[in-house]
C-alpha positions in Angstrom: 8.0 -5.6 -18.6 6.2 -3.5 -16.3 8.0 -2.0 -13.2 7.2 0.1 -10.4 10.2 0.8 -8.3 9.3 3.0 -5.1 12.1 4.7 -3.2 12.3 6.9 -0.6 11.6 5.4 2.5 13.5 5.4 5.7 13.3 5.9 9.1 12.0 10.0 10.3 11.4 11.5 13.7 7.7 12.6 14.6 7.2 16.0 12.6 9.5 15.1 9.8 9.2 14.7 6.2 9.9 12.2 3.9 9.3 12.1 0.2 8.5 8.7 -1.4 8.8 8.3 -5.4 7.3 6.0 -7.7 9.2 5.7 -11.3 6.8 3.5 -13.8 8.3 1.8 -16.7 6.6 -0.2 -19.4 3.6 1.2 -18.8 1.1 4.2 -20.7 1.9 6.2 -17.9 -0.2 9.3 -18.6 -3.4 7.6 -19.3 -2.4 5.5 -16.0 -3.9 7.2 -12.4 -1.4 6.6 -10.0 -1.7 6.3 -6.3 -0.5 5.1 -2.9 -1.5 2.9 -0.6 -0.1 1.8 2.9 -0.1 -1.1 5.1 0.8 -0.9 9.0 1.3 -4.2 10.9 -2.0 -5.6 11.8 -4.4 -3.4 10.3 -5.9 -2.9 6.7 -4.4 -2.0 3.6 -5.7 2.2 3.4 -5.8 4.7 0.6 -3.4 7.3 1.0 -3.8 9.2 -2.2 -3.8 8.9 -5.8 -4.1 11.6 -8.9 -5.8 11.1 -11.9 -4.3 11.3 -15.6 -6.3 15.1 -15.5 -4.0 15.4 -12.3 -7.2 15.6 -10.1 -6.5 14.8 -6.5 -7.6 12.2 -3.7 -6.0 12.4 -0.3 -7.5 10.1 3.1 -8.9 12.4 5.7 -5.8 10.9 7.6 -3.2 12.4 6.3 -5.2 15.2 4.8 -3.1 18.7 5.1 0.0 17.0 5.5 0.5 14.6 2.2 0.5 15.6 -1.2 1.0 13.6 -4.4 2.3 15.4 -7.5 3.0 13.5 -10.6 5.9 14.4 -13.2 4.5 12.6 -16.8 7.8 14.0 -18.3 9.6 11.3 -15.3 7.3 8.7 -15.5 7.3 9.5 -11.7 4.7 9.9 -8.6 5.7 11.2 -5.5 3.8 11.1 -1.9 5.2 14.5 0.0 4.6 13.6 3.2 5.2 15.8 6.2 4.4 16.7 10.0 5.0 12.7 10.2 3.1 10.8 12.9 3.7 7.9 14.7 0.9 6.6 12.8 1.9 7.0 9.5 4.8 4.1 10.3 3.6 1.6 7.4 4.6 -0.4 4.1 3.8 2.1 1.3 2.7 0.8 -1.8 2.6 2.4 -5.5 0.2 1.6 -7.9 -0.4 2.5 -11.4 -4.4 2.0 -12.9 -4.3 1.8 -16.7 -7.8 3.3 -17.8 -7.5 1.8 -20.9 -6.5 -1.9 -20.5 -8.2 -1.7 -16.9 -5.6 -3.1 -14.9 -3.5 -2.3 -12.2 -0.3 -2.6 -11.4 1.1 -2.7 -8.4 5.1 -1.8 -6.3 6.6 -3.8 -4.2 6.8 -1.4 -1.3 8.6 0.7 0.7 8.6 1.1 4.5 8.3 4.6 6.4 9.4 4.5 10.2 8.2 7.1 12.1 10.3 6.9 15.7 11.5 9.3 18.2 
């Protein structure tokens, strides 16, 4: 059974940092590109970041400079570092595991960052 169980979340000031995790069983995690996406009330679903299986690097121009997304293989684990929080990072945050060999994805089933003065 495949499981990702995202953790991590909470409720941060503006400026803060928060530091989400991802931990993947059941699946071929290092042949699996891992990534986040997040969803604020009424808009789109958006790319935060993701990192390959070679442990190459994506990150939106939104959060750019301020979110970073290391992956532990040995942990089964992704992580989304996320500082200098903005009111506009307040969103469901959602992990997701790509199998490049059986071509699906899998998806969490979120976690939600508050950002609140």
């Amino acid at each position: 059974q495949v499981q990702l169980v995202e953790s991590g979340g909470g409720l941060v000031q503006p400026g803060g940092s928060l530091k989400l995790s991802c931990v993947a069983s059941g699946i071929a995690f290092t042949v699996s590109h891992m990534g986040w996406y997040r969803q604020a009330p009424g808009k789109q679903r958006e790319l935060v970041a993701l990192v390959t299986v070679g442990g190459s690097t994506n990150i939106a121009d939104s959060v750019r400079g301020r979110f970073t997304i290391p992956r532990d293989n040995a942990k089964n684990t992704v992580y989304l570092q996320m500082n200098s929080l903005k009111l506009e990072d307040t969103a469901d945050y959602y992990c997701y595991a790509h199998q490049t060999v059986a071509r699906y994805t899998y998806w969490g089933q979120g976690t939600q960052v508050t950002v609140s003065s």
